[in-house]
C-alpha positions in Angstrom: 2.5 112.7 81.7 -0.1 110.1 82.9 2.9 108.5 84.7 4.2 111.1 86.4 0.6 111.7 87.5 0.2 108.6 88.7 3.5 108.5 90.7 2.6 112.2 92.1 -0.7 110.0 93.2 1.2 107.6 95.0 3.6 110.0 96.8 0.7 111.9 98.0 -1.1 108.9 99.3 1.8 107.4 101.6 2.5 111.1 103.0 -1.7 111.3 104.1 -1.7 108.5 105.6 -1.2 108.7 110.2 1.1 105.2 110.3 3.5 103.6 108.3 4.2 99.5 108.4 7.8 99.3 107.7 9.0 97.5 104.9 10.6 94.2 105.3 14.2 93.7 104.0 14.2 91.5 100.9 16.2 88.9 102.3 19.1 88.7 99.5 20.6 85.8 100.0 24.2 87.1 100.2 25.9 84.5 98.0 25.1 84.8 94.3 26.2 81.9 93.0 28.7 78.7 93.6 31.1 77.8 91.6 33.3 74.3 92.6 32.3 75.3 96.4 33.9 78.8 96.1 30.9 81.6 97.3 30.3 83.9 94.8 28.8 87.0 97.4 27.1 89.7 95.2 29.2 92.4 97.1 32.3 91.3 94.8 29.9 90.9 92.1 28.9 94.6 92.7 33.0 96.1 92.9 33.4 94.0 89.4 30.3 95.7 88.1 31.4 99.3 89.5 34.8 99.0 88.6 34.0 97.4 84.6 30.9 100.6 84.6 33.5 103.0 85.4 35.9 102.1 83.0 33.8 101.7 80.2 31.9 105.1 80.7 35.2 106.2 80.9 35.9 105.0 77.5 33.1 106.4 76.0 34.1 109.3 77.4 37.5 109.7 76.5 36.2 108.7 73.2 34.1 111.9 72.8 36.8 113.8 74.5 39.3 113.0 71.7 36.9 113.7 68.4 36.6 118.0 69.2 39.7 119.6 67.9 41.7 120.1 70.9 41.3 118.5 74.5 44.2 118.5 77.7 43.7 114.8 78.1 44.2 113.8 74.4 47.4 112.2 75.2 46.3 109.8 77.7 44.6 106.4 75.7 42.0 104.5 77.5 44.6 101.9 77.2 47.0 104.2 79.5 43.8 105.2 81.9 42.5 100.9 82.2 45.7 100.2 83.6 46.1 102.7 86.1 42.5 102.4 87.2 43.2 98.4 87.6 46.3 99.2 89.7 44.4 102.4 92.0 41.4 99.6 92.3 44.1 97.6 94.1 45.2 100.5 96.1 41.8 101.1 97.0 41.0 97.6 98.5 44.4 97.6 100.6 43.5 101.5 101.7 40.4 100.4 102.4 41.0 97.6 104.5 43.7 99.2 106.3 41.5 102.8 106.7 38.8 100.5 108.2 41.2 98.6 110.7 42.7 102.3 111.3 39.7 104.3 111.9 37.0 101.9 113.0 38.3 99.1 114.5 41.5 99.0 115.7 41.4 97.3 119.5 39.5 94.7 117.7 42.2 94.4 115.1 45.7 94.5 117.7 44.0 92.0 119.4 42.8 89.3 116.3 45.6 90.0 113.6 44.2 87.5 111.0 41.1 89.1 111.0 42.9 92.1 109.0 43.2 89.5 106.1 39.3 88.6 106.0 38.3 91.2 103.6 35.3 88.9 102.6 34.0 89.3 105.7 33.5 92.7 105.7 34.7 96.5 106.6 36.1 98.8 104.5 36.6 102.4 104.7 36.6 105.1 101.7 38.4 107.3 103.2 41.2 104.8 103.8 40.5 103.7 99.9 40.8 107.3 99.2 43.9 107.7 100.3 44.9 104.3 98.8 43.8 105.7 95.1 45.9 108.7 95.3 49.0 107.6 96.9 48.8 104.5 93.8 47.9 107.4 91.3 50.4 109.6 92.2 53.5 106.6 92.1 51.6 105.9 88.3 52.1 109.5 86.9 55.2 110.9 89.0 57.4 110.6 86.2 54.4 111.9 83.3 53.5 114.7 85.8 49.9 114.8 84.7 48.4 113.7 88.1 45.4 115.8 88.0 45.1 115.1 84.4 44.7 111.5 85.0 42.7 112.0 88.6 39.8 113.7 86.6 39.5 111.2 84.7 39.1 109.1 87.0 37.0 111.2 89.4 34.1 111.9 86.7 33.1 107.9 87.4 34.2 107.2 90.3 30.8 107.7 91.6 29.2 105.1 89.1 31.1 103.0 91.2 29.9 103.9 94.6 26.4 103.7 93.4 27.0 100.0 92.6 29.1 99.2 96.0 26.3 100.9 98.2 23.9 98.8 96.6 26.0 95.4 97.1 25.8 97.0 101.0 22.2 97.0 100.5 22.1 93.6 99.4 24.2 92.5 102.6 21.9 94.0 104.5 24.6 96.4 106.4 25.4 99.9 107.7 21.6 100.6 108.0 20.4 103.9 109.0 19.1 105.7 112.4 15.4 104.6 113.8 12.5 106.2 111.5 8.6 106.1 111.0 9.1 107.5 107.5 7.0 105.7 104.9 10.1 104.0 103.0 11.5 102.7 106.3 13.0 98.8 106.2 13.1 96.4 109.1 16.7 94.8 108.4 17.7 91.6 110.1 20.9 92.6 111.7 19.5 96.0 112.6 17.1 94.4 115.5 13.6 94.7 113.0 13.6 98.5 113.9 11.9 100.3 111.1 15.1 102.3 110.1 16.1 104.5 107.1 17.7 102.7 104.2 20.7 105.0 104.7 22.7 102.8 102.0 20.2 103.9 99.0 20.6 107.1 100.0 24.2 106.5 99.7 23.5 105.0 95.9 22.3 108.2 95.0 23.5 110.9 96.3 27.3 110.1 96.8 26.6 107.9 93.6 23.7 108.9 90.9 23.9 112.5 91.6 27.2 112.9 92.1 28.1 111.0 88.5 25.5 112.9 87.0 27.0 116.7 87.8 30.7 115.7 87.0 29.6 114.2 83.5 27.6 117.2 82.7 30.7 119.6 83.5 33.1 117.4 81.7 30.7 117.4 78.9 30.4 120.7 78.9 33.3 122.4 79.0 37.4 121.5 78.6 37.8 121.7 83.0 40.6 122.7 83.8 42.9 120.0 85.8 41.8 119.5 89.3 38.1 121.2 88.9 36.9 117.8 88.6 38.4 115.7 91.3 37.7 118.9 93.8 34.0 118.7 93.0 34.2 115.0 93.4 36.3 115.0 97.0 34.2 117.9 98.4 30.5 116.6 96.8 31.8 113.5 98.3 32.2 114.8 101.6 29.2 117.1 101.9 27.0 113.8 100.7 28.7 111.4 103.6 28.6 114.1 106.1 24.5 114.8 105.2 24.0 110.7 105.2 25.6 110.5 108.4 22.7 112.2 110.4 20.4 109.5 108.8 23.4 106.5 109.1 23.3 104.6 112.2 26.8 105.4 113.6 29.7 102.0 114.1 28.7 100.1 116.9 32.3 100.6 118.3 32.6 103.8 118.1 29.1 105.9 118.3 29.2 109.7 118.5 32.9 110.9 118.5 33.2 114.6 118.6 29.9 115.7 120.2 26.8 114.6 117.7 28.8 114.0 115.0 30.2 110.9 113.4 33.7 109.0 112.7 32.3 109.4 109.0 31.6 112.8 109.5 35.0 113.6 111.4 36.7 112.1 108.1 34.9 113.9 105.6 35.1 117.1 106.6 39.0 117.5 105.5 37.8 116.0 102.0 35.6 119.2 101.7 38.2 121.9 102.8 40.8 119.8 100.4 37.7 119.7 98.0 36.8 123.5 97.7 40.7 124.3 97.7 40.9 122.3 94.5 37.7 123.9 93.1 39.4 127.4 94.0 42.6 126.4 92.6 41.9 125.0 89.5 41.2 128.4 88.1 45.1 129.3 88.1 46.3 126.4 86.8 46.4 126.1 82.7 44.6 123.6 80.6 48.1 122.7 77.9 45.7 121.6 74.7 47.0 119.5 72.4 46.0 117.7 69.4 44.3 114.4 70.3 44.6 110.9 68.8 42.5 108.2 70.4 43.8 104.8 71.2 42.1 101.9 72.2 
């Protein structure tokens, strides 16, 4: 109690006060480690660390999934799920990349080919990941037929995984947010020293934190029924990136493109139609129990 006092205290003091100083960026160096002159960068350290999180909160999951007496997803072994997330995590980077160089970039792109192929340079796009993971997921279970089966699955920790990649954005000191005088406001290097909203924390938790947090607790909860899950995951997606967008400082390339609003906003507004449809849908389609047996 004395904590949260204390921490109430604090809140209450920054908001009194008439001026804020913004807070300096950290300066992360980018590179975590060398290793025989190959770079390390802590971006790829965070996609190992969001892709190794998911999967073994997946485990545990599937794990306490498979000791109640009957569960839809009791034939699928976390064996079955590691390998298909390995191959969608692949599908991802490529739908990624190519989303960016699609959606953000493209001029740039036509004209510097090559440049598509430095990935370790930077830009990637989730909605062209998105895309990547279920056209990978649905080549994996075409033959099984349990697509939305295996897509809750991997939907419930997903968002682990964003939380981790919008902090290894953090650390890069990218995709900074608008120009603020809130209290929590960082000057970034690349973003001019402008006090500016730390629009990739936001990110961390609210696509991320939150987001995990509300699909664990209604797979926990309840036996969903397939598709419930990855629609609350595509449309709490999209209504978190369209919110973040107002405090995201839009692509330099590409600004405003449909009046006020975003290319990130643009994008996610199918995801939340396509979300809410699978929400809506869900309810008709049947949950086919059957008696689990967990592998390893």
């Amino acid at each position: 109690m004395k904590i949260l006092i204390s921490i109430l205290l604090i809140f209450a003091a920054l908001f009194s006060t008439a001026s804020y100083a913004a807070i300096p960026f950290p300066q992360i160096n980018p590179t975590a480690f060398t290793v025989f002159g190959f770079n390390v960068q802590w971006y790829g350290i965070c996609y190992l660390i969001g892709l190794g999180g998911a999967l073994l909160f997946n485990y545990l999951l599937l794990k306490r999934d498979h000791r109640t007496s009957k569960t839809y997803n009791a034939h699928i072994s976390a064996g079955r799920f590691t390998d298909i997330a390995v191959n969608c995590f692949l599908g991802a980077i490529i739908g990624g990349r190519l989303g960016y160089v699609l959606f953000y970039d493209l001029q740039a792109y036509l004209a510097d080919p090559i440049q598509i192929f430095m990935i370790h340079k930077g830009g990637m796009s989730f909605h062209g990941g998105f895309l990547g993971v279920l056209a990978t997921l649905w080549l994996q279970t075409r033959k099984t037929k349990d697509f939305w089966t295996v897509a809750d699955l991997g939907a419930t920790v997903i968002p682990f995984a964003l939380c981790v990649g919008r902090i290894g954005n953090f650390i890069n000191g990218e995709l900074w947010g608008r120009p603020t005088d809130v209290p929590w406001a960082m000057e970034f290097p690349s973003g001019g020293y402008i006090p500016r909203h730390p629009s990739q924390l936001y990110e961390a938790a609210l696509e991320g934190l939150v987001l995990f947090i509300i699909l664990v607790s209604v797979r926990w909860k309840q036996i969903p029924r397939p598709g419930l899950l990855s629609g609350l995951f595509v449309m709490g997606y999209g209504i978190s990136r369209f919110i973040i967008e107002f405090f995201r400082n839009p692509d330099a390339q590409l600004g405003y493109v449909l009046g006020p609003f975003t290319q990130g906003q643009v994008l996610s507004t199918p995801m939340i139609l396509f979300g809410l449809w699978l929400v809506l849908s869900s309810k008709h389609r049947k949950v086919n129990p059957v008696t689990p047996q967990f592998e390893n």
